[in-house]
N, C-alpha and C positions, 0 to 999 in steps of 0.2 A: 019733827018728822023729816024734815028737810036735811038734817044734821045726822040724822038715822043713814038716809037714801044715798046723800053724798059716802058718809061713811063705809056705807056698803059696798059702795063706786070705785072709793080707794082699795081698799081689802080685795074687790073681786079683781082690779086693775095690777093691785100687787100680787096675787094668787097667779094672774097670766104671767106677768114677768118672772115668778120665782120656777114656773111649767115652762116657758122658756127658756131660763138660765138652766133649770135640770136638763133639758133634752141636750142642751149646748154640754153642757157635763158628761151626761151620757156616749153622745158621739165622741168628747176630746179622750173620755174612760175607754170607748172602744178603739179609737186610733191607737191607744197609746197600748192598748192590751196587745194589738197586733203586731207595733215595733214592737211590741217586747217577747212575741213570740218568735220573732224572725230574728230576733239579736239572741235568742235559747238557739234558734236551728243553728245560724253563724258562729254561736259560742261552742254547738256540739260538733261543726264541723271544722274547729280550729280545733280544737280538743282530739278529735281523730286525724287532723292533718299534720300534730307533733309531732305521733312517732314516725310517720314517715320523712318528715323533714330532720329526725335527730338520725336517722339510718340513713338521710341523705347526707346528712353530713358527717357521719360515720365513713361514710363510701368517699367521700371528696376526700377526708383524714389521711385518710389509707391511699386514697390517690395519691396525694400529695408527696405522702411519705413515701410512695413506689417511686414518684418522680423523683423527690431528693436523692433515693438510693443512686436511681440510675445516672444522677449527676454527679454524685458523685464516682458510682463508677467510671462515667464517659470521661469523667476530670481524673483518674489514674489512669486511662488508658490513651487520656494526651500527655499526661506525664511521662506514661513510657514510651507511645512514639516519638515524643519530646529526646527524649532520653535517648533512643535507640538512633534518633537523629545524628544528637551530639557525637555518640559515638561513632556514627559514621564522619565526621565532621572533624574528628579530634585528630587524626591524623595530619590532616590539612591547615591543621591551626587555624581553624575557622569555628564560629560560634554562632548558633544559632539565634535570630532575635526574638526578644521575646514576645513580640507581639508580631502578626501578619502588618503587609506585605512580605512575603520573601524574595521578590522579585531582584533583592543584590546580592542575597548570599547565592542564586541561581546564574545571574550572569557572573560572580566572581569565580564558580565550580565552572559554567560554561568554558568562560575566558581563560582557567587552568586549563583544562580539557585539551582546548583548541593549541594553547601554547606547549604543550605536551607531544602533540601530536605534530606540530611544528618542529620543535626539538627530534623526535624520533625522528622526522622525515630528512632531517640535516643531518641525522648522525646515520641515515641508511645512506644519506651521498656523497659524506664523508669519507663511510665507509669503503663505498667504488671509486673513490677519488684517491683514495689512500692505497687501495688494491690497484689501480690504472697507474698509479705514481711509483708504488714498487716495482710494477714489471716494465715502467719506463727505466725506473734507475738498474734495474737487472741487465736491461738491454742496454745502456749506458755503461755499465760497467763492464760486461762483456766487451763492448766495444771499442772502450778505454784501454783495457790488458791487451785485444788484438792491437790496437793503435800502439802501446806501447812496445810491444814484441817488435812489430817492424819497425819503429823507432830506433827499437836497441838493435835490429841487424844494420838500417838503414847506417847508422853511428858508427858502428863494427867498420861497414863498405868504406862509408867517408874516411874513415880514419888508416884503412889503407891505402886509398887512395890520395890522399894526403902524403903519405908516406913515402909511394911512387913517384909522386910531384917533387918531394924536397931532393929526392935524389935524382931528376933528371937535370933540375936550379943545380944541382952542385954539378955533375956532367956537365953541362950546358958551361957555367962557370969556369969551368976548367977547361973550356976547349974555344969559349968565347966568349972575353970580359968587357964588351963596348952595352950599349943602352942595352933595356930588354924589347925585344921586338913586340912581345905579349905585350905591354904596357903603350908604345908606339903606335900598335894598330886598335888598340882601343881607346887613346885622345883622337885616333882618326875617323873613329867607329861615332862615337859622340859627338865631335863636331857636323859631322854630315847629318846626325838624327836631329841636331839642334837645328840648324837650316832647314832638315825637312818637317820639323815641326811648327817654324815660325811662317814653313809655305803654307804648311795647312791650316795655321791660324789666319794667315789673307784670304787663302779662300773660303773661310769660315764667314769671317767679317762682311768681304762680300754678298755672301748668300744672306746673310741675316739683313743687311742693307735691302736687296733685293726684296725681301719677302717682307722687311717693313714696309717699303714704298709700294708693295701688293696690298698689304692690310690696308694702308693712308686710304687706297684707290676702292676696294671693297667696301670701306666706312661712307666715303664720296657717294658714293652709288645706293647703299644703302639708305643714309642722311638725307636724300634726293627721292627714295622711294617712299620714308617716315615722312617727308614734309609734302610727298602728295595726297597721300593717306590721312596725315591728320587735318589739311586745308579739308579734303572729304567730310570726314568725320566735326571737324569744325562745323561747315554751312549745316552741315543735318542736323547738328546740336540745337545751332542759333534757331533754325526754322521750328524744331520742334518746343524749343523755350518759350518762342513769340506765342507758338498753340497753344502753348498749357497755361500761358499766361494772359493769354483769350480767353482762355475759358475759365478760369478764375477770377478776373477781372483784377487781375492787378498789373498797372503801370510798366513800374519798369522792374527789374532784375533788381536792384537796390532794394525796392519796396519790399520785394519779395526774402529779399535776405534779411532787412530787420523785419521781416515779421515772424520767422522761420529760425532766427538763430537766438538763443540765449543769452546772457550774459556771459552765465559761466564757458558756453560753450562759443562764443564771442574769445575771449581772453583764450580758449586751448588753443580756437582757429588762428587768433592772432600771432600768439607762440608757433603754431607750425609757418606761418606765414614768414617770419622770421626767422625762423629753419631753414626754408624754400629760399629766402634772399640768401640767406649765408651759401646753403647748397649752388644758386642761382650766379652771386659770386666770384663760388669756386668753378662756377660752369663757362664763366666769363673770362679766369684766367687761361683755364681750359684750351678756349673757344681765343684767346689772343695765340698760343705757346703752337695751338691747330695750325691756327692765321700765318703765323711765323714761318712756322713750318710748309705750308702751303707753299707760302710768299715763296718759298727757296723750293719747292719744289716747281711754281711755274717757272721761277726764273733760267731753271735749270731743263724749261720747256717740257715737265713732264705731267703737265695738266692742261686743258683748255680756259680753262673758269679762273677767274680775276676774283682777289680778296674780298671787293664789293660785294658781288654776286652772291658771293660765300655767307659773305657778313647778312645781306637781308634775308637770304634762305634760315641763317641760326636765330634773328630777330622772328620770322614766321614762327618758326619751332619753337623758340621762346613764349611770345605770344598764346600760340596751339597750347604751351603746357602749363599757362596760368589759367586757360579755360580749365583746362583737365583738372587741375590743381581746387578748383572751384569747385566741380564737380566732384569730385573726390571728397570735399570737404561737407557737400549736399550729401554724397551716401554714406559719408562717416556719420554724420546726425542721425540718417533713419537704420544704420547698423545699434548706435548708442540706445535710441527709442526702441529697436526690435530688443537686444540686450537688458534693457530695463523691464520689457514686457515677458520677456524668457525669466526674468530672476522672478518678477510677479506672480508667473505660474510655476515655478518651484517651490516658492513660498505658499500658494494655495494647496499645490500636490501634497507636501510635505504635510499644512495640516488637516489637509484630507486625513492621508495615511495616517497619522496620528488619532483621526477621530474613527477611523475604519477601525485600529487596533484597541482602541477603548469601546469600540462597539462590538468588538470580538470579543471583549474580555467579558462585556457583561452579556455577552452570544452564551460561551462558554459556561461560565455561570449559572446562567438560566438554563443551559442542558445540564447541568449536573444537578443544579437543586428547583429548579425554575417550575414545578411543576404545582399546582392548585390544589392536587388533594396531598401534596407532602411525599409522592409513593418515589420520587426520585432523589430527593434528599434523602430519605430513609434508603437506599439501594446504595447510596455512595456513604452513608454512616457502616453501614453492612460491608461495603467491600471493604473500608479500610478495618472496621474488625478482624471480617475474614484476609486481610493480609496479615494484619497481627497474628491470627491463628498460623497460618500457615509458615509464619517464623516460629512461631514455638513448635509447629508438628514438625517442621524439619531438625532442629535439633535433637526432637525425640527419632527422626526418622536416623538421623546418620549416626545413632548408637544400634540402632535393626541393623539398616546395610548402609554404605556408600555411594548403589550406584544410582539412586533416583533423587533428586528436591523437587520438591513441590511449590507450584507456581500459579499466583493470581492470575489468569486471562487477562490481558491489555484491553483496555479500553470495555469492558465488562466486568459489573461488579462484583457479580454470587457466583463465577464458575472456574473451576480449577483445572490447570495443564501438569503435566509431569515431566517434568528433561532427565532423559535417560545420558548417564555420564558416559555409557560404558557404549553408546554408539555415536560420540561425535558429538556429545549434549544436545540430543536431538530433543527437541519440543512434541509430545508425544498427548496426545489425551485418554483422560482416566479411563476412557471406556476400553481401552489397547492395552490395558493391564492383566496379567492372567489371574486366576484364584489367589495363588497364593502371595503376589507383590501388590494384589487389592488389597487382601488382609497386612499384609505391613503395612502399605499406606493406611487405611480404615485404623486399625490401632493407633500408628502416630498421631493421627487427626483425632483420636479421642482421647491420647494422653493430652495432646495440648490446649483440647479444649475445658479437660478439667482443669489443668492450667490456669487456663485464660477466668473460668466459672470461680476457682477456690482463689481469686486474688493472690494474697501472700501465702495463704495456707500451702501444705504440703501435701498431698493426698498416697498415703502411702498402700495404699491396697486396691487391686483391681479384678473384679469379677468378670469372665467371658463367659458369655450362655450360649451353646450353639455355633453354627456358624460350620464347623471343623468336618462335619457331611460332606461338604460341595467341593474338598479340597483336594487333588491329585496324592499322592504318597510322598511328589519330591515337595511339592507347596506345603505339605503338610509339614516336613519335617524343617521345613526355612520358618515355618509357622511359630511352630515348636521351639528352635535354635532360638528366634525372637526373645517368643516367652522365659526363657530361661536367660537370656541375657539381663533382662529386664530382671529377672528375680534374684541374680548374681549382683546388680545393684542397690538391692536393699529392698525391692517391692514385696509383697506379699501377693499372689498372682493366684487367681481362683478360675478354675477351668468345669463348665457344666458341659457332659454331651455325654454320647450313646454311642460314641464311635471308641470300638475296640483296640484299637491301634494304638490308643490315647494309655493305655493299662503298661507297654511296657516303658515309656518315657518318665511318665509322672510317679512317685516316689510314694510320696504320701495323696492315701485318696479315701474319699466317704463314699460309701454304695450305698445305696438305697434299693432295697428288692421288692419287690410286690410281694404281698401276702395275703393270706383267703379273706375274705371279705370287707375287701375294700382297702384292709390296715398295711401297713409298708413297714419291714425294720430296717435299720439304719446300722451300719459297719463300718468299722474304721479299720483300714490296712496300714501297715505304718510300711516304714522304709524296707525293711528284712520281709516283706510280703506277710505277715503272722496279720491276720483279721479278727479285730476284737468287737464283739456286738455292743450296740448300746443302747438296749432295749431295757426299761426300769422293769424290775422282777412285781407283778402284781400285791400289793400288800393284803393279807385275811383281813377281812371284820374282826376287830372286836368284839368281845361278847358282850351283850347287854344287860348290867344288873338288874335282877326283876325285883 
């Protein structure tokens, strides 16, 4: 029974464990029912998120492929700026590089420029120098032929007179053969001018004596005024030395010079120092040849002051100008220190300016393209388009007329000027255009922009709708004259409008008439004016076998 009870114990003990394990079953069966519903919503909404991600990436595709287009268009149309470069260039035997900086084929065009311009200005000075040189030698040469005319009378006079002379020598000859008296009073004539010239060379001599012994005397005086002057300027030096040396605290002048001079500037000061002896010297022989001098002039009692007197007044002076000398050689060091501190700040100036013009360059830069949302790079890709446009609509323009090109705005990117030739190439804007030199411009600018759109291609046919209303009669006919130049080159030129006028120019033409209810027929005029309809003739029914 015992065995029974136990038995039952276990069974009911394992009956709760297997109600247990079920419930634990049950929940891990609903957790997992429920990821597995949320992995069906996830799985259906990947399944609807394909196609918009294969249409997104459809869309990138085609993006991508509008990008390459346009790269490679932007890369034919640096090819042809490229191009149109060179050809400006090739003249000049100059070669564009191929990669940016251009910054030396710019200064080498500059630097021709300027030397061109140089040239011209020497060959306009040449030119008035060559014009002032001819009407010198004009007036030279006139006044050579007057000079010689009287020449050849003056020669003419001489030569009779001459003649007069040999024949009164032969009279004279003949009536009296002793010396010539003409010759007599002219060794008499000389000898007295000789005498009177050796007088005036004494009195010469003397005066120049004189006016040396003045200057010796003014030097004296002078010499006397410098060596009270500089004793002056001396004691104020010393006193103010002692000051500045008070209040420094240094010693003596010595101290103060090795502390103050350099080596190197030691060894210049020494070289001039030895300069100043040799100068010093020759100041010395000077100051003996003075002495000498002096010496004969007291003796000659034309001075009060004795050589002595003389002599310690030139040792004062002397002395004075080894201060000075000293001095001199104190403000040549702080000239050399300012000079050192001047090349210092050139050298900083300098790469100032250099970092100024590399802060300019990326100033520059960043106003042309520098902008955050792209709208200013995009405006300067556009201007140099539209300068490409406006070279190709100018060549389509100077087969219209000659007197207008067309002209990018300076310093702005998307708007156009016009230079009129025919008044002084004056700079004019599109809006000072009338009707009809609008319409030639407006054409030009749309041949070249098909142009520019058809790359290589050739676009040989062009349709006008309209427009031809707004146009005076003489605009209309410059209009006209256009279009037919244009079609004399090989265009095919299609002309739409309602303007009457248009009927006796154009040759061949399609009308179009309104007709009742709604329907229009269509006619073809040909050349000879003869209008043929081109309305299809309605076809019967056939009958239907029954």
């Amino acid at each position: 029974m015992r065995d029974l009870l136990e038995a039952a114990t276990r069974e009911q003990a394992a009956a709760v464990a297997a109600r247990r394990r079920v419930a634990e079953l049950d929940e891990q069966l609903a957790k997992l029912r429920e990821q597995y519903l949320k992995e069906g919503e996830a799985a259906t909404a990947a399944q609807r998120e394909i196609p918009r991600l294969l249409e997104r990436q459809q869309t990138t595709d085609a993006d991508l492929t509008k990008l390459a287009e346009e790269m490679l268009h932007w890369q034919e149309q640096t090819d042809i700026f490229q191009r149109t470069i060179q050809d400006f260039l090739a003249p000049h035997r100059l070669a564009l590089p191929a990669r940016p900086p251009y910054d030396g084929i710019l200064a080498t065009l500059r630097e021709r420029a300027d030397h061109y311009e140089a040239q011209v200005a020497r060959l306009n000075e040449l030119g008035k120098m060559l014009l002032e040189k001819t009407s010198q030698h004009k007036a030279r040469a006139a006044a050579l032929a007057q000079q010689a005319t009287q020449l050849a009378a003056a020669a003419a006079a001489l030569e009779t007179e001459q003649q007069a002379i040999d024949e009164q020598q032969v009279a004279r000859q003949a009536f009296y053969a002793g010396p010539n008296p003409a010759a007599e009073a002219e060794q008499l004539r000389q000898a007295t001018q000789r005498l009177a010239d050796a007088a005036q060379r004494a009195q010469t001599q003397l005066a120049d004596q004189q006016k040396t012994l003045e200057i010796q005397l003014n030097r004296q005086r002078d010499l006397r005024a410098q060596l009270a002057t500089h004793r002056a300027t001396h004691a104020q030096r010393l006193t103010e030395l002692d000051a500045a040396l008070a209040t420094t605290g240094i010693a003596t002048p010595a101290e103060a010079r090795a502390l103050l001079l350099p080596a190197a500037e030691a060894e210049r000061l020494q070289q001039r120092r030895q300069d100043h002896l040799t100068a010093r010297a020759a100041t010395a022989r000077r100051l003996e040849d003075l002495s000498a001098e002096q010496l004969r002039h007291a003796e000659a009692g034309l001075t009060p002051h004795i050589a002595a007197e003389l002599t310690a007044q030139l040792n004062a002076l002397s002395a004075a100008d080894d201060t000075l000398q000293q001095k001199l050689g104190a403000v040549s060091n702080q000239l050399k220190q300012d000079d050192d501190a001047r090349q210092l700040q050139a050298d900083g100036l300098r790469e100032l300016e250099r970092r100024q013009k590399e802060e300019q360059r990326w100033q520059d830069l960043s106003e042309q393209i520098g902008s955050a949302r792209g709208d200013k790079f995009s405006q300067f890709a556009q201007g140099l388009t539209l300068t490409h446009l406006a070279r190709l609509a100018n060549l389509r323009l100077r087969q219209l007329t000659g007197r207008y090109t067309i002209l990018k705005t300076p310093n702005k990117n998307l708007e156009l000027q016009i230079i009129d030739h025919d008044q002084a190439d004056t700079v004019r804007p599109m809006a000072s255009l009338s009707g009809g030199e609008s319409f030639l411009v407006s054409l030009a600018l749309a041949l070249g922009l098909s142009e520019l759109a058809g790359h290589k291609a050739r676009i040989e046919s062009l349709f006008i709708d309209e427009g031809f209303g707004t146009l005076d009669p003489d605009a209309l006919n410059t209009a006209l004259d256009a279009l037919e130049r244009l079609q004399h080159s090989g265009k095919m030129i299609g002309v739409i409008s309602h303007v009457s006028d248009l009927k006796d120019r154009i040759g061949t033409q399609i009308r179009v008439r309104p007709g009742a209810g709604g329907n229009s027929t269509v006619h073809l005029v040909g050349i000879l004016g003869h209008e043929t309809s081109c309305a299809v003739p309605a076809q019967r029914p056939e009958p239907v076998a029954s």
